[in-house]
C-alpha positions as CSV (number, residue, x, y, z in Angstrom):
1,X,128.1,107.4,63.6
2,X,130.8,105.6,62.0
3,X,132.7,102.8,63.6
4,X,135.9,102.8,64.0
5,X,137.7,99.4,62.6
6,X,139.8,97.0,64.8
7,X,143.1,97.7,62.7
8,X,142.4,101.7,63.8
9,X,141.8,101.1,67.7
10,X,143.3,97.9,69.4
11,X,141.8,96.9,72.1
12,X,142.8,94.0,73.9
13,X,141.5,90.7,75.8
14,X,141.1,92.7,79.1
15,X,139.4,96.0,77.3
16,X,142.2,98.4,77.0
17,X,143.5,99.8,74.6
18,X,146.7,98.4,73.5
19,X,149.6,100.3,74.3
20,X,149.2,102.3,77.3
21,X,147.0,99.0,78.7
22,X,144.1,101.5,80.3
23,X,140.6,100.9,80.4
24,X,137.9,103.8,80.5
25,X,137.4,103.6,84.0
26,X,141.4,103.2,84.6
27,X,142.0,107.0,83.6
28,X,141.7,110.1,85.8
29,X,141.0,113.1,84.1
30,X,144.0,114.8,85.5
31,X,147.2,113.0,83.6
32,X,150.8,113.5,84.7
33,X,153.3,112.4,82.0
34,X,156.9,111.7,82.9
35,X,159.4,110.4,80.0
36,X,161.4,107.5,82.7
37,X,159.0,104.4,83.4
38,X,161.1,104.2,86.5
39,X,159.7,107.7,87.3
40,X,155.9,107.2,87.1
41,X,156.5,105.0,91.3
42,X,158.6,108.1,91.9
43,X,155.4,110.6,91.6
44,X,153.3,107.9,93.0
45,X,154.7,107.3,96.0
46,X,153.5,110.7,97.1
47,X,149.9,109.7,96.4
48,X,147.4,108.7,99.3
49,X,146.4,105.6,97.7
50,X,146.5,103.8,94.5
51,X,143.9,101.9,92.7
52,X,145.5,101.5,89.3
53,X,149.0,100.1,88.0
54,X,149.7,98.7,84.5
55,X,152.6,98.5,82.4
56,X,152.8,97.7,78.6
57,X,156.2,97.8,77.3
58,X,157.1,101.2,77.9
59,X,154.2,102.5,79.0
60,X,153.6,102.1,82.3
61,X,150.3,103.7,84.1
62,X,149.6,104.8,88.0
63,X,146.3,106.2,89.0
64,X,145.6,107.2,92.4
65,X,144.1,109.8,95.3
66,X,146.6,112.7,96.4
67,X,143.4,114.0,98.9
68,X,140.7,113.8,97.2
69,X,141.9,114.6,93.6
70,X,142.5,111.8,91.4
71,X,145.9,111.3,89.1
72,X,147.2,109.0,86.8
73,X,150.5,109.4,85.9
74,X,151.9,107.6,83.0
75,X,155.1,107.3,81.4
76,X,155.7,107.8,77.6
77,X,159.4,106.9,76.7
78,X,161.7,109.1,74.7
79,X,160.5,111.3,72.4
80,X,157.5,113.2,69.7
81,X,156.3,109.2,68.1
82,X,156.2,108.0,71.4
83,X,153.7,111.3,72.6
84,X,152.0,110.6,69.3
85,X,151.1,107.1,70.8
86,X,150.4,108.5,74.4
87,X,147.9,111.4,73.3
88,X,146.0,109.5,71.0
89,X,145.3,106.5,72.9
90,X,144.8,108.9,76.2
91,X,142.4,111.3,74.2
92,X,140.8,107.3,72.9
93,X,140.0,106.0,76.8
94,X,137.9,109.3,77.7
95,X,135.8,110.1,73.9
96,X,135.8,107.0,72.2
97,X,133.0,104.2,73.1
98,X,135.1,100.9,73.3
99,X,131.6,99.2,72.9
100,X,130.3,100.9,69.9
101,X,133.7,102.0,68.7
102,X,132.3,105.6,68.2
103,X,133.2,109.0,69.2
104,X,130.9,110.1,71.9
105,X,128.9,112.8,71.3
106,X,130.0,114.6,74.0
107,X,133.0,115.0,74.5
108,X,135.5,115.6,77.7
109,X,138.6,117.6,78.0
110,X,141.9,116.2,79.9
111,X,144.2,118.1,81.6
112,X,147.5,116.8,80.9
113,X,150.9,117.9,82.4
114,X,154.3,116.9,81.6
115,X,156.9,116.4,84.2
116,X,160.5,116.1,82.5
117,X,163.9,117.0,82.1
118,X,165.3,119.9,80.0
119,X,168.5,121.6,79.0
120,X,168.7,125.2,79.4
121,X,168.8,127.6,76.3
122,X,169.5,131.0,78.6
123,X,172.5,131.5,80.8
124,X,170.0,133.1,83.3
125,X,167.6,129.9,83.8
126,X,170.0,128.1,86.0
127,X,170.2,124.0,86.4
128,X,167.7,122.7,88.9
129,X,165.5,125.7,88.1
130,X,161.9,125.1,87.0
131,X,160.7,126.3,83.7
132,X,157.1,126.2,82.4
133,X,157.1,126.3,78.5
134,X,154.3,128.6,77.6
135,X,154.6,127.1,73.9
136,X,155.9,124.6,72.1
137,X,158.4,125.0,68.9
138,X,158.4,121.8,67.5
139,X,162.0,120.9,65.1
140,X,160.5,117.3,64.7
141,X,158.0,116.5,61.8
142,X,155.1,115.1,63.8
143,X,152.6,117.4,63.6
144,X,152.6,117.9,59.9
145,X,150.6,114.6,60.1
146,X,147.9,116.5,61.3
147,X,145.9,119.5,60.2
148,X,147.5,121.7,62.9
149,X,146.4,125.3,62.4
150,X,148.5,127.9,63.6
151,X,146.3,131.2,65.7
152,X,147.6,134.7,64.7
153,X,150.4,135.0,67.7
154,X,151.8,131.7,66.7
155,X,151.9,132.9,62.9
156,X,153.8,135.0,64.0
157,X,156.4,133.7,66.6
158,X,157.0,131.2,63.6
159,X,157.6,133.9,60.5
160,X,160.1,135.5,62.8
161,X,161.8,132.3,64.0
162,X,162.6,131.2,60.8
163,X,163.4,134.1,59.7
164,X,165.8,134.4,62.8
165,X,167.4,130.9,62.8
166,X,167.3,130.1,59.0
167,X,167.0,126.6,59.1
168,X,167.3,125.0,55.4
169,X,166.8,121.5,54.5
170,X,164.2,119.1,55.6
171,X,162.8,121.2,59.2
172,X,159.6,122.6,59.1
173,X,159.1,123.8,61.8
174,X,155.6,124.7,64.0
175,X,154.4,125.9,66.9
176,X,151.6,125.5,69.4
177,X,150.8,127.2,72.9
178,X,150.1,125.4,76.2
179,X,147.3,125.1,77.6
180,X,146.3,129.0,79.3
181,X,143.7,126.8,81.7
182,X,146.5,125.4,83.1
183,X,149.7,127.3,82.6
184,X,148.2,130.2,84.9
185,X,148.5,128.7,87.9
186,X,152.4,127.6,87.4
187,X,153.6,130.9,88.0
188,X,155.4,131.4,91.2
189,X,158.9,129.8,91.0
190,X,158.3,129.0,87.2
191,X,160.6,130.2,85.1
192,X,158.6,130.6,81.3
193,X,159.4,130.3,77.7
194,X,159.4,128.9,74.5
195,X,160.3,124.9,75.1
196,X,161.9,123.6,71.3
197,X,161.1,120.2,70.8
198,X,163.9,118.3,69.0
199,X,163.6,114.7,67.1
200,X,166.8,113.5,68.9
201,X,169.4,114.2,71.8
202,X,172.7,114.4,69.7
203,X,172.9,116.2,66.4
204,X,169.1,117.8,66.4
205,X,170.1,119.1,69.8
206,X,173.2,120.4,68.3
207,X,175.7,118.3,70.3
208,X,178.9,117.2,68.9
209,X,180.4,113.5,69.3
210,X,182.1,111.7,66.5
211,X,179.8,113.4,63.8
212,X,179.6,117.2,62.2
213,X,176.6,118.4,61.7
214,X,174.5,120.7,58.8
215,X,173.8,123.0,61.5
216,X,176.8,124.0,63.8
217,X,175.2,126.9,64.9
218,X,171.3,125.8,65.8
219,X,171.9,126.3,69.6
220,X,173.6,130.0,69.4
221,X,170.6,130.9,66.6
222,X,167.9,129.2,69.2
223,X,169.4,131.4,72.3
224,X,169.7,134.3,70.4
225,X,166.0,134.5,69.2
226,X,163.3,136.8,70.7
227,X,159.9,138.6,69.5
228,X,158.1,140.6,71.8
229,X,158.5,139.1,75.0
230,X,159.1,135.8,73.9
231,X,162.3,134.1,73.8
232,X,163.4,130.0,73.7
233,X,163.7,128.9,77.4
234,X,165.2,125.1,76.8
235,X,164.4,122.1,74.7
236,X,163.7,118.4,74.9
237,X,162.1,115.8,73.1
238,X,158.3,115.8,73.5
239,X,156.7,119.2,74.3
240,X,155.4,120.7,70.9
241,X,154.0,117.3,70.5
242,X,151.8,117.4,73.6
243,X,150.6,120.6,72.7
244,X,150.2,120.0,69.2
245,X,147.9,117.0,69.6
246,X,146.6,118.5,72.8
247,X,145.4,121.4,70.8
248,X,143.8,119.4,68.3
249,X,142.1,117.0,70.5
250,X,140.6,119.9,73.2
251,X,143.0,118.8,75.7
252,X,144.7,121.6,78.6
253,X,148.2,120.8,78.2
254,X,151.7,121.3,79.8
255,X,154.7,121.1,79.9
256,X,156.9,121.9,82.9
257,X,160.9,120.7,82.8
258,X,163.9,121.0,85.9
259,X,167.1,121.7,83.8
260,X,169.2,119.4,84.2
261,X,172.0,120.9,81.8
262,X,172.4,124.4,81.0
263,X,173.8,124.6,77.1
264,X,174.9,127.9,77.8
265,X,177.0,128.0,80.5
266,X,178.0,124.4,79.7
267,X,176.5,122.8,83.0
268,X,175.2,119.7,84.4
269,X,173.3,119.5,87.5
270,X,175.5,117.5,90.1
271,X,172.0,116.0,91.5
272,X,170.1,115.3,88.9
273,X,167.5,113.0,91.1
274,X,167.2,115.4,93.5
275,X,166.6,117.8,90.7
276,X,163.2,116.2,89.4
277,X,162.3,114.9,93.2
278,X,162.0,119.0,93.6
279,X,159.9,119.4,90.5
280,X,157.4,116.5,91.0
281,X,157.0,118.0,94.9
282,X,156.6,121.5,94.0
283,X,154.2,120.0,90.8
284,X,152.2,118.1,93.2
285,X,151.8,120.7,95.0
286,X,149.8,122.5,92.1
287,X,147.9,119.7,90.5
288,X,146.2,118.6,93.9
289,X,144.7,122.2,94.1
290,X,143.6,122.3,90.3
């Protein structure tokens, strides 16, 4: 088996690997990523115990006992390089041998769910609603770093979205679906959709400061688009990444957002903690039963 080199896989003086700061045994295999560092003690403080709390930069790591099921939630920062970070390192602790510096044979799949924020994309999906993305249309350039292959369905979501939107320039976009393991059981008080991913809040997001932008109408082209019965729900900043890299790495990924801003109707929720206090309850309330 070939080793992996020191300059490819850091690991540190304690054993970890070097950005999220988690050893093997550190990890659940049930991961809860929020974007806020001062969210990860918000999720924790429901949890029965703790046994597990690092931070590195960033990146800082919880894992703990709701019952008897075991969590670690972790927090990732802002945006798709930050995920690419998060997901590789994550997928690292659980298949790679940090004695031999091998990939184990056998390998082990993570379930990994994303707890954020999102702005709304439909005038029906309300703020403080709860929407669970059932893909992920990625406007960033991440995954064409990888050898991302597309399945039939997403072929097809993607000929008809550019098609739809006519996006010019340097986007290339892709797509990749969440994990089916895991997305069926956030059903109930979920609404779904297509969750875009965008490289930045501002421009890429289609809002309007100081600056004009080569695409004043991406938000009216990315309500406007559906096939079948898909349509785009919201967007944020890291969700075609998780499922991207999730997909590639055998991972069952998701990512569920409160919206916090509906881009439609041109409203902001006027309790925005209370807004993701209800989304990591009503979360919790699934994971612990997984």
């Amino acid at each position: 088996m070939t080793r992996i080199p020191e300059s490819e896989l850091i690991i540190n003086n304690r054993g970890a690997i070097y950005h999220i700061d988690l050893r093997p045994e550190e990890l659940a295999d049930t991961i809860i990523t929020v974007g806020d560092p001062d969210r990860v003690a918000v999720v924790s403080k429901y949890f029965d115990k703790i046994e597990v709390q690092r931070q590195h930069r960033e990146f800082i790591a919880h894992t703990g006992y709701i019952g008897n099921k075991r969590i670690t939630v972790i927090s990732t920062g802002i945006g798709p390089d930050n995920i690419d970070i998060v997901l590789n390192e994550l997928d690292a602790v659980k298949n790679i041998d940090f004695e031999t510096r091998t990939i184990k044979q056998e390998l082990s799949p993570l379930t990994i769910i994303r707890l954020g924020t999102s702005g709304s994309l439909q005038a029906d999906i309300p703020v403080d609603s709860l929407v669970a993305g059932t893909h992920g249309l990625g406007l960033d350039n991440l995954m064409h770093y990888y050898r991302l292959q597309m399945n039939d369905e997403e072929q097809q979501l993607m000929q008809h979205f550019v098609a739809h939107t006519q996006l010019t320039g340097a986007v290339q976009p892709y797509i990749s679906s969440a994990g089916s393991s895991v997305l069926k059981h956030f059903v109930n008080g979920f609404h779904n959709g297509i969750t875009v991913t965008c490289p930045g809040f501002y421009g890429p997001q289609g809002r309007i400061l100081r600056l004009g932008l080569s695409n004043p109408t991406l938000v009216e082209n990315l309500t406007s688009f559906s096939y079948g019965n898909h349509r785009i729900s919201n967007f944020e900043m890291e969700t075609s990444a998780i499922y991207g890299l999730g997909k590639l790495l055998g991972h069952q990924c998701l990512s569920i957002n409160v919206i916090v801003a509906n881009r439609v109707r041109k409203e902001f929720s006027k309790d925005g903690a209370a807004a993701v206090e209800h989304l990591i309850k009503t979360c919790l309330g699934v994971i612990r039963e997984l």
